[in-house]
Structures are given as C-alpha cells and as structure tokens.
C-alpha positions as CSV (number, residue, x, y, z in Angstrom):
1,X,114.9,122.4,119.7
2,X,113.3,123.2,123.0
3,X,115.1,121.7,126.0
4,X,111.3,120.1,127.1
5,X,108.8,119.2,124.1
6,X,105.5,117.5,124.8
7,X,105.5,115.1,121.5
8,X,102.5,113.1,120.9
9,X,102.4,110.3,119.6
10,X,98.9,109.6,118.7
11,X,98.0,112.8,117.4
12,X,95.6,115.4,118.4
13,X,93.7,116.3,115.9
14,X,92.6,112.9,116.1
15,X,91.9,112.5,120.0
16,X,90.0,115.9,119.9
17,X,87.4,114.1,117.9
18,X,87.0,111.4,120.7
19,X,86.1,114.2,123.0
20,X,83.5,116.6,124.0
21,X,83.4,120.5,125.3
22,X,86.0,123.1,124.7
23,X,88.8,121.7,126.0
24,X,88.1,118.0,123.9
25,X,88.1,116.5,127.3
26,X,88.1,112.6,126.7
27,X,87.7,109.8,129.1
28,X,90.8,107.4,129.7
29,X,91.3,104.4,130.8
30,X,95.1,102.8,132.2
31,X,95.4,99.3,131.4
32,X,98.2,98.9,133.9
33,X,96.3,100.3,137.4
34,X,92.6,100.0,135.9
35,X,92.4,103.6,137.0
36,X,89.7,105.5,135.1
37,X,90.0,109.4,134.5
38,X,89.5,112.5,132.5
39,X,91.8,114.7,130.7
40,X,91.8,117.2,127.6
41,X,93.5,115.7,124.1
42,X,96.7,118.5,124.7
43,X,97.5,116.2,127.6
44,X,97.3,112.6,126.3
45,X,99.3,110.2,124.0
46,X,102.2,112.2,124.7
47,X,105.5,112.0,126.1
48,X,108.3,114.5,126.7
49,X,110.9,114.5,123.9
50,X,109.6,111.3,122.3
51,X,111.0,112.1,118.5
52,X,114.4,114.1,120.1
53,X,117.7,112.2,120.2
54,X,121.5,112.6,119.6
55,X,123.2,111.6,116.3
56,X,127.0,111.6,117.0
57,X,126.5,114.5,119.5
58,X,124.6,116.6,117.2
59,X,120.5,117.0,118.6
60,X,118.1,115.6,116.0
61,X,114.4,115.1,115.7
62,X,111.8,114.1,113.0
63,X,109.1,116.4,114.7
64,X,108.8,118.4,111.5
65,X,108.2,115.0,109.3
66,X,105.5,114.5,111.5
67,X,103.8,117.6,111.5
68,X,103.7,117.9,108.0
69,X,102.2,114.4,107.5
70,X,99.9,114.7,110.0
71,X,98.9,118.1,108.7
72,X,97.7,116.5,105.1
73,X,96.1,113.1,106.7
74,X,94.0,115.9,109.1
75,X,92.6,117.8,106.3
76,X,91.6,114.5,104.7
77,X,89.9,113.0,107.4
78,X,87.9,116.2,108.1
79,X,86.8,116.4,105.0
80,X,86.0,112.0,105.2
81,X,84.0,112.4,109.0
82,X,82.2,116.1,107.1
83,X,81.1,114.0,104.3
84,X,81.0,110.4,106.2
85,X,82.7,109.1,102.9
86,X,85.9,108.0,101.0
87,X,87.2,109.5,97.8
88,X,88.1,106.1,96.8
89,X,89.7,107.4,93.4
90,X,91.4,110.1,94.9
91,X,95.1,109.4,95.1
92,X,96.0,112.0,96.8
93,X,93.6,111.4,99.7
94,X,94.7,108.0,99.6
95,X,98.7,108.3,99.0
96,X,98.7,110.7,101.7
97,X,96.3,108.7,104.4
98,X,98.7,105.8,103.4
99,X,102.1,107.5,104.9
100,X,100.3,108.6,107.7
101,X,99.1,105.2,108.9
102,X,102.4,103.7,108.1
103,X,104.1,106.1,110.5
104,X,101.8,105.3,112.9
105,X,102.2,101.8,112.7
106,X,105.9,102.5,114.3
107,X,105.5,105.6,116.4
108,X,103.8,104.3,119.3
109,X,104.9,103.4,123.3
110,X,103.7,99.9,122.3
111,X,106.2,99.6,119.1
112,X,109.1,100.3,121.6
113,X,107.5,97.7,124.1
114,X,107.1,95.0,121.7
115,X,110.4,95.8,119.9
116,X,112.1,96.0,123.7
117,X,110.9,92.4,124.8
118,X,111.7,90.6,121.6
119,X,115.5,91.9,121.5
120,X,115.9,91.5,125.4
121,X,114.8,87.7,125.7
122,X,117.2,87.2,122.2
123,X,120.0,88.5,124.1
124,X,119.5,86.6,127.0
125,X,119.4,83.7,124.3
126,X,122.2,84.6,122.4
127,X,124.6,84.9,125.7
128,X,123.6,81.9,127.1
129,X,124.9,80.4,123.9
130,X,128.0,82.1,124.2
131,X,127.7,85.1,121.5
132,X,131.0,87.7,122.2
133,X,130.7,90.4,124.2
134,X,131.6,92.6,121.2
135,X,128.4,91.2,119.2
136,X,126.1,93.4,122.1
137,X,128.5,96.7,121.6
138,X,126.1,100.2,121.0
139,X,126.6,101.8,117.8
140,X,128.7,104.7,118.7
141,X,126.8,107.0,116.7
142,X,123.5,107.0,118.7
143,X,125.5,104.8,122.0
144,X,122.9,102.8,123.5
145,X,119.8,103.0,126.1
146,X,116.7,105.6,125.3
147,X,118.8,108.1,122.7
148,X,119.4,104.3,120.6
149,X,115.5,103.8,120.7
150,X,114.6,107.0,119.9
151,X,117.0,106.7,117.2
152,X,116.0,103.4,115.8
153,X,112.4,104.5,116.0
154,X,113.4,108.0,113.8
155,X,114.6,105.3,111.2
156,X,111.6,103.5,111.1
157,X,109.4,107.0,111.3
158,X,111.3,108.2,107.9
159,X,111.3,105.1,106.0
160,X,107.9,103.6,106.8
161,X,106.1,105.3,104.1
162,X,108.1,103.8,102.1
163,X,107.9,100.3,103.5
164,X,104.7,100.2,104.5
165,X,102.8,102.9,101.9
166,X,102.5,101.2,98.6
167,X,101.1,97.7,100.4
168,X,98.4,99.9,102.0
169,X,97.3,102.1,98.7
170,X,96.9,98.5,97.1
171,X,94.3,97.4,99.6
172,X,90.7,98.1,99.9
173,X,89.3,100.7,102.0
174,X,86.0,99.9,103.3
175,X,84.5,103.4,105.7
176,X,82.4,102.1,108.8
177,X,79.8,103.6,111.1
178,X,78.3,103.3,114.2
179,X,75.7,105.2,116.4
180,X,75.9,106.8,119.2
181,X,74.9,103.8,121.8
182,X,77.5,101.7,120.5
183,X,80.5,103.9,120.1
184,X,84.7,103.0,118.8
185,X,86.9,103.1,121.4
186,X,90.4,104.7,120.5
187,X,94.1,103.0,122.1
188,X,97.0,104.5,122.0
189,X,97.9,102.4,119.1
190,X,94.9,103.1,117.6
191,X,96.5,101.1,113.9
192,X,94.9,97.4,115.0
193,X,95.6,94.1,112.8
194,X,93.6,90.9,112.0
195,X,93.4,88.2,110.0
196,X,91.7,85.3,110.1
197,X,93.9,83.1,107.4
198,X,96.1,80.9,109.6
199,X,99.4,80.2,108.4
200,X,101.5,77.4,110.3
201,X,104.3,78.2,112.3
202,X,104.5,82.1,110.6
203,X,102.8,85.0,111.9
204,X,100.0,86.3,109.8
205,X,100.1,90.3,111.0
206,X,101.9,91.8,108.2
207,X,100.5,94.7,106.1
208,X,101.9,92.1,103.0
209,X,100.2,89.1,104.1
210,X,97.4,87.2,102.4
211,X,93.9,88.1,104.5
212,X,94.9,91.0,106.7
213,X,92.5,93.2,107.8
214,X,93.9,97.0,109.4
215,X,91.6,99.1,111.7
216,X,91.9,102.6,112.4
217,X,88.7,104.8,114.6
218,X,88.4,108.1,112.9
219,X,86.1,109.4,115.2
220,X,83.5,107.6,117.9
221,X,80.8,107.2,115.3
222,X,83.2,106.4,111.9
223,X,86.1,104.0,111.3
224,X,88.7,103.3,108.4
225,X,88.9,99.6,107.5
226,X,91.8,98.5,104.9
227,X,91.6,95.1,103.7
228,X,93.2,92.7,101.8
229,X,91.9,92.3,98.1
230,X,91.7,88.4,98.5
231,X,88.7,89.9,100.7
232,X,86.7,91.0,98.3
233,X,87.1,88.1,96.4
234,X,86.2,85.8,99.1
235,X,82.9,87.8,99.5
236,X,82.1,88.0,95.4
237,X,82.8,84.0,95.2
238,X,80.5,83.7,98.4
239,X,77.3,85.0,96.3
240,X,76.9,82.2,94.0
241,X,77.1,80.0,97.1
242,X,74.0,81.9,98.8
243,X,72.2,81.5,95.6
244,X,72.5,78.1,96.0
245,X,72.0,77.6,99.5
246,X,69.0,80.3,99.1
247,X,67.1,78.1,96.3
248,X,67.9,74.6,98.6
249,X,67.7,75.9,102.4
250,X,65.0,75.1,104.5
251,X,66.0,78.6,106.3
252,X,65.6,80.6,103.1
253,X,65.0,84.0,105.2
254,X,68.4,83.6,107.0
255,X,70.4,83.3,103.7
256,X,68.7,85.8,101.9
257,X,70.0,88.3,104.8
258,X,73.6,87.4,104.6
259,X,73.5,87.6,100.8
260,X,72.0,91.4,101.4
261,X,75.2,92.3,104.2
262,X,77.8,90.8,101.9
263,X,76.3,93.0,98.8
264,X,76.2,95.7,101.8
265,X,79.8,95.5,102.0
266,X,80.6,94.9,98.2
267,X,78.5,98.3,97.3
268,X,80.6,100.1,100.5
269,X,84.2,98.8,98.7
270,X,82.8,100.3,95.3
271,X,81.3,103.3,96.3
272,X,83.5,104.6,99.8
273,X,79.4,105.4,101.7
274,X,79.9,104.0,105.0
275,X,78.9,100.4,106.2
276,X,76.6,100.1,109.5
277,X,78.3,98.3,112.0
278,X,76.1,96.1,114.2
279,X,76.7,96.0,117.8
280,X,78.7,92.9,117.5
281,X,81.3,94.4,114.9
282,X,82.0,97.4,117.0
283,X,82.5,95.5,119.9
284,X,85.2,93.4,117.3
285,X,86.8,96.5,117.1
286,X,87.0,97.9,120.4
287,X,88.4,94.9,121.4
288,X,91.2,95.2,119.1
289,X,91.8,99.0,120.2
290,X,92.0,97.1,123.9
291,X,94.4,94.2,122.9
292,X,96.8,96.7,120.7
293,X,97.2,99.7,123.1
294,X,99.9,99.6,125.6
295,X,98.6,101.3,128.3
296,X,96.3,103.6,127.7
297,X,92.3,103.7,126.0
298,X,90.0,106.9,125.0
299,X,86.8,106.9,124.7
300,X,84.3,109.3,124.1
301,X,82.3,107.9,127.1
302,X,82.9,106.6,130.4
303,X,81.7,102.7,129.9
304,X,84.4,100.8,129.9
305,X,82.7,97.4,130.6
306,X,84.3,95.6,127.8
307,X,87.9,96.3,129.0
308,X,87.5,95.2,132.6
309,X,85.9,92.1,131.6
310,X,88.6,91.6,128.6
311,X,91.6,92.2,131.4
312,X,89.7,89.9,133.8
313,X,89.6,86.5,131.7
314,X,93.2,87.7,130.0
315,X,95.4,89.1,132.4
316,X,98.1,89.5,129.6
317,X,96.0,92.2,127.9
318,X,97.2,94.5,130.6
319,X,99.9,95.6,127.9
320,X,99.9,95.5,124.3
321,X,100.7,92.3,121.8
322,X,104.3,91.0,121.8
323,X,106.2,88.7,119.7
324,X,106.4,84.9,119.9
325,X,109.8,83.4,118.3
326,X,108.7,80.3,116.4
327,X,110.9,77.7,117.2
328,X,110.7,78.3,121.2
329,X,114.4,79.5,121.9
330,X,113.2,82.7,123.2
C-alpha cells in the first residue's frame, strides 16, 4: 500500500455524472458551515486512507474489493443512463447493482457517525450502571480508536453483499426521471431510506422491513428506486378502488388521473422505461439526499434553496440520521 491514498467513498464514476466540463467540476454544498463551493469529482467524497488499517500489525485494506465492484456496477449504470432503462430480467445487472448498493449502504463518513454516537451514549449508559472496566477493553487484534473503525467497517464492507444483497434482488426496481429544471441532488450517502408503514416502538428502515422504499441518484436527470413488493400490491389493490370511486365521485376527472399515475408506475415496475417525476417527487428525494448525507451535498447546479430552508426549520439536519434507543436509556 501507499503510505497516503485518497479513497473515496462515494465513488467517482458516479459524482463525474453530477458534473459538467472536463474536469466533472460539481457544485458542493457543507452541511456543517453552509459554505457553498466548487470542486472536480477526483477531489470529493474522499478521505485519506479510509479502507487502510492494521490487523495484528500486518497493513490491510479492502481497496481492491471495492474497485472491482464498483468496476461491474459502473458498466451497468452506463449502459442504464445510455439507454435510460432497467434490464429488469437481467441477473447479472441486477446481482451485481445489488452488492454494490449494499456496500454503500456501510461505506460512508455518515455510517461511522451514526455507528459512533449510538456506541458512545451506550457506554456512558452501561458505566453509569456499573459495567467492568474489562467489558470496554479493545480487541487486541485491531486495538482501539480509528484502525478499530476502519476495521469494523472492512467487516461490514466484505460481508454486506451478503447481508444486504439477496433482500435487495427481491425488491422491485422502479427507474425515475427528471428534467433538467428540476434536477436530483446527490449526498454523500447518496443510498436514502423510507417508509411510510409505521411500526410501534421499532424502527422501520431496514432493507427487510415491510414497506421500505431505497433511493439511489444515478445521474441529475435519472434515479434508481427499489421497493418493497408489498408496494406493488398496495398500488394493484388500489385500482379496483378508483374504479369505484371513479363511477361514484362527483370529481370524476381527479380520479381518473391518479388511476392513470398508479398504471404509470405499474407499467414502469413491469417494463424498467423510466417514470416522470413531478416537481414534488424530486424535491421528496432531494430532501432525503439532504437528511442522509453527513456533511456534504453535490449537485449539478448551484441552487441550493431547499437545503438552507430544510437546515433552517431543522437544525438537526446539519449531520446525517442517528439512532434512537427505544426504551429511552440512551
């Protein structure tokens, strides 16, 4: 390894698409200062020996996993913003796109934030309640401080496809579009989560749970949605409900639209041609590229209206999502 690497943790290939010239020079804007500038794609998302750490003494790195990953996702999202569609039967397209978004989902500054605060205010917890000394002792293979969470983050790195891979390939993968006026935003953790399915007293952002929806900007103009099946079911069981509604309404017009965007999106799902996103829907998903990202957003313009006002009436968006332990103790 080289003593100094510039590892990047949201890749390249895929910022160079949010920006413009030779040089793919994007504009950025820092959650933490509000400070607004430009740079070039070589520059960003990146952090000096991010992937390197020590393994009993012995220098490691999972670099090369990620290079060759990110090597078969970039051919297949050229070829998906070339042909601005899915190969939805393709399983290598979508085996492969599925490890690469699962190692995303744990590669980022924000993982390591989220993963930091969660294990910090437990400790405080668990020595407050008199847990031994002995119980907070590094493992001596990887000893503690930044080498540990590199470490812990190589673990998750190797195994996420695995983890994470087979719940995504069992999804459905919906391709969406925008124009130029209204374009997605990118985060540097550009992997969002949603759901709308509350579930009481449990989190409902996990790539297994019932309802969740995953984001991920492919370019300024196009955008991967993966959903949860129970989706698409929600949306087929809908029609015979507009029907209704449609035959009984006294605002037959407005019904007969939403029965054409919910075939819109059924046809999309079958088919992997892109869906139009209205203005409203990308600005749905620019805001989740604002509420994920830990620090920094990309854009392929320099509005960023929608994060200033989002920072202004939530001063807690100024870093990314963390974890809320149920019960209160931490």
């Amino acid at each position: 390894m080289a003593a100094t690497q510039l590892q990047h943790y949201v890749p390249r290939f895929l910022l160079r698409r949010f920006g413009s010239g030779k040089k793919n020079r994007l504009h950025v804007f820092d959650k933490h200062t509000d400070a607004t500038f430009v740079s070039t794609a070589a520059k960003l998302a990146a952090k000096n020996n991010f992937y390197n750490f020590e393994f009993m003494g012995a220098p490691m790195t999972v670099e090369s996993i990620l290079s060759h990953v990110e090597s078969k996702a970039s051919e297949h999202i050229a070829r998906i913003v070339k042909n601005r569609r899915l190969n939805i039967n393709d399983p290598d397209e979508r085996g492969e796109l599925a490890a690469f978004f699962s190692i995303q989902m744990v590669r980022t500054p924000a993982v390591q934030a989220t993963h930091g605060d969660i294990f910090n205010r437990m400790e405080i917890w668990l020595r407050a309640n008199g847990a031994h000394q002995d119980f907070f002792a590094p493992h001596p293979a990887v000893g503690e401080g930044d080498n540990a969470e590199r470490a812990m983050m190589a673990r998750n790195i190797c195994n996420a496809p695995s983890d994470y891979g087979p719940a995504l390939i069992n999804k459905d993968w919906l391709l969406l579009q925008t124009d130029s006026k209204h374009p997605y935003l990118i985060g540097d953790h550009p992997l969002t989560m949603h759901n709308m399915v509350e579930r009481e007293g449990r989190g409902n952002l996990g790539v297994g749970v019932e309802g969740i929806e995953l984001y991920f900007p492919l370019s300024p103009n196009l955008a991967l949605a993966i959903w949860c099946p129970s989706n698409r079911e929600m949306l087929t069981n809908s029609l015979q409900s507009i029907d209704r509604l449609v035959e009984t309404s006294n605002k037959e017009r407005d019904w007969v639209k939403a029965k054409s965007d919910v075939l819109a999106i059924l046809e999309a799902l079958q088919t992997g041609e892109p869906l139009r996103s209205n203005p409203e829907n990308v600005e749905f998903f620019n805001s989740l590229q604002i509420s994920t990202a830990e620090r920094f957003v990309f854009s392929s313009n320099d509005d960023f209206s929608i994060i200033k006002d989002m920072i202004r009436t939530n001063p807690e968006l100024r870093h990314g999502r963390r974890m809320h332990e149920a019960t209160g103790k931490f």
